[in-house]
Structures are given as C-alpha cells and as structure tokens.
N, C-alpha and C positions, 0 to 999 in steps of 0.2 A: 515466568508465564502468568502468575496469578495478578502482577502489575499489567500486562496486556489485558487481558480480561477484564479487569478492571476497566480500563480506557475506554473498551469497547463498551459495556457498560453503563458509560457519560456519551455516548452518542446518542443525540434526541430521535426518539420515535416521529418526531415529526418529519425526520428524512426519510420513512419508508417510503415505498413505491408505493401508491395508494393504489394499483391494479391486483398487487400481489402482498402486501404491508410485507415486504421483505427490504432491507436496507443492502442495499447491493454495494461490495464490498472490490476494490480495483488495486492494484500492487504495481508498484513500478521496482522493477530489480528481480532478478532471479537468480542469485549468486550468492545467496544463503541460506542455511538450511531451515531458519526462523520463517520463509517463506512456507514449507512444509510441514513445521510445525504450529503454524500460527492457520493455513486452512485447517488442519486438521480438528487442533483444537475448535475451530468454528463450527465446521463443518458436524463434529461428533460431540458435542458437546451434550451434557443434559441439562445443564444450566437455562432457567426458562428466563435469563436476560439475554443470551445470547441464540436460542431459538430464531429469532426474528433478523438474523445475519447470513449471510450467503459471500463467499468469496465467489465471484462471477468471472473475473475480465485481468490480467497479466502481462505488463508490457514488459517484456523480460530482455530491462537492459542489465547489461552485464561493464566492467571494465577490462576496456580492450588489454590493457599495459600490467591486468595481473593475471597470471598464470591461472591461479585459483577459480578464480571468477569466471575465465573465458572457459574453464574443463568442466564446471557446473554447471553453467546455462542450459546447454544439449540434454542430460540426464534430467534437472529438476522440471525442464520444461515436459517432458515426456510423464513426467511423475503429476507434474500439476494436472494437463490434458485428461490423465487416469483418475484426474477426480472431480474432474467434471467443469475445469475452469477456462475460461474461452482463453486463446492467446494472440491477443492483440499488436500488429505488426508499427503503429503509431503511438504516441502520446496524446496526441490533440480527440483520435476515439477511444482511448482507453477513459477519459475525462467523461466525454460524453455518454458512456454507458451505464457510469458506478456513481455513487451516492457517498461516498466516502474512500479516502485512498491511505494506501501505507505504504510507506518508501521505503525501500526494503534492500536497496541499493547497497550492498558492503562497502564498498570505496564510500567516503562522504564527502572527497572532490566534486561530486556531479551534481548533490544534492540541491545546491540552488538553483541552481540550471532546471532542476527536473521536478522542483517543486511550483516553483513560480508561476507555469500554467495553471496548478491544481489549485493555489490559491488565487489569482484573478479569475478562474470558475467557481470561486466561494464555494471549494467543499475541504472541508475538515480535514486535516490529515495527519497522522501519526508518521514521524519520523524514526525509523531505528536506528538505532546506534552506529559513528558516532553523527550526530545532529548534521556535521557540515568537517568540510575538510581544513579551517580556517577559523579564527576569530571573528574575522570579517564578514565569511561567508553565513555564521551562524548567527552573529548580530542583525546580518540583511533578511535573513529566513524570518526571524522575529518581526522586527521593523516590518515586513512586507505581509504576515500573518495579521498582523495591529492594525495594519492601513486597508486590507482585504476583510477584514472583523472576520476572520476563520480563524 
C-alpha cells in the first residue's frame, strides 16, 4: 500500500480540475479488493499529498471466464456506489470524466485492450498487477505509453 501512495504522490498537481483543484481519479475493473482498498485509502487518508485525490468514476469490468471475478463485481460495485463513486456503464466516459486511471482489472489478459483508450487520452495510469497477460502484451503497453508520452 505505501508503494501506491507513493505513485499517487508522483501525479502532478497540474492535472487538478482547476473548478474544484481535486485530481479525479477513474478505475477500470472491479474484481479486486485493491479496488476497495486503494478508494479507501484515498478517500480517508490524512496524508496532505493525497488530500487533493478523489476516486470519482468505476467501469467495473470484470472477467467473464473467472469465477472469481464474475461473483465480485455485484458486491464491490454496491461497496464502491456506498462510497460515493459514480459507476460508469462505458469506457470511452469513464475516460472523459477522470484525470487519471488505475487498471484494477485482476485478469491482465484485458489489460491492453483496456488500457489503450486511457493512453491515446494522455492520461497517466497505474496498472495493477500483473501489468498484462503476456510478454507481448506488456512490451505493447510500454511501447504505446512511450509513443502517447503518458
């Protein structure tokens, strides 16, 4: 946890929302519990680096083909909404609403797939673990963060 904090941390103040100087924060995946513990930590933190963070916005894909992942989605999404975080039914508005994203996806089959918008929208994003489902797929994630300069 004190490595995510950290990250969060290295996200420049110049991404706030200048209406609200809050850096609106966007999740794609809902299928792990790093989801709930990574708003919460935002969320309640006293850390006056992380003040200025808001988990807002939640596209909560899940993978169809795990067990796991499809019997968490229902519950964390209800868990998430209890904290005040929108839950967005697209990926192309989840994009447009947040200032920065965290892929939160447990499978890391999808992760190219579902990164790829967030970087041709030049916004930052932290990937959790593991990066990509592939060698290939995690050398494209880089290569295409390099050529997007996010």
């Amino acid at each position: 946890m004190r490595l995510f904090a950290l990250l969060l941390v290295l996200i420049p103040a110049s991404l706030a929302n200048s209406a609200d100087d809050i850096i609106r924060i966007g999740m794609i995946g809902l299928d792990t519990s790093h989801c709930l513990h990574f708003t919460k930590l935002i969320h309640n933190s006293e850390e006056k680096d992380l003040k200025g963070l808001q988990v807002v916005a939640v596209y909560p894909q899940g993978s169809p083909d795990i067990q796991s992942s499809v019997s968490r989605v229902p519950e964390y999404t209800i868990k998430m909404k209890d904290m005040g975080v929108k839950i967005i039914e697209d990926l192309p508005s989840l994009i447009a609403q947040v200032d920065v994203v965290l892929l939160e996806t447990n499978d890391g089959r999808p992760h190219l797939k579902q990164i790829i918008p967030v970087l041709k929208a030049g916004k930052p994003c932290f990937v959790d673990k593991p990066i990509a489902g592939s060698l290939a797929d995690c050398l494209a994630i880089f290569s295409l963060a390099n050529h997007y300069d996010v």
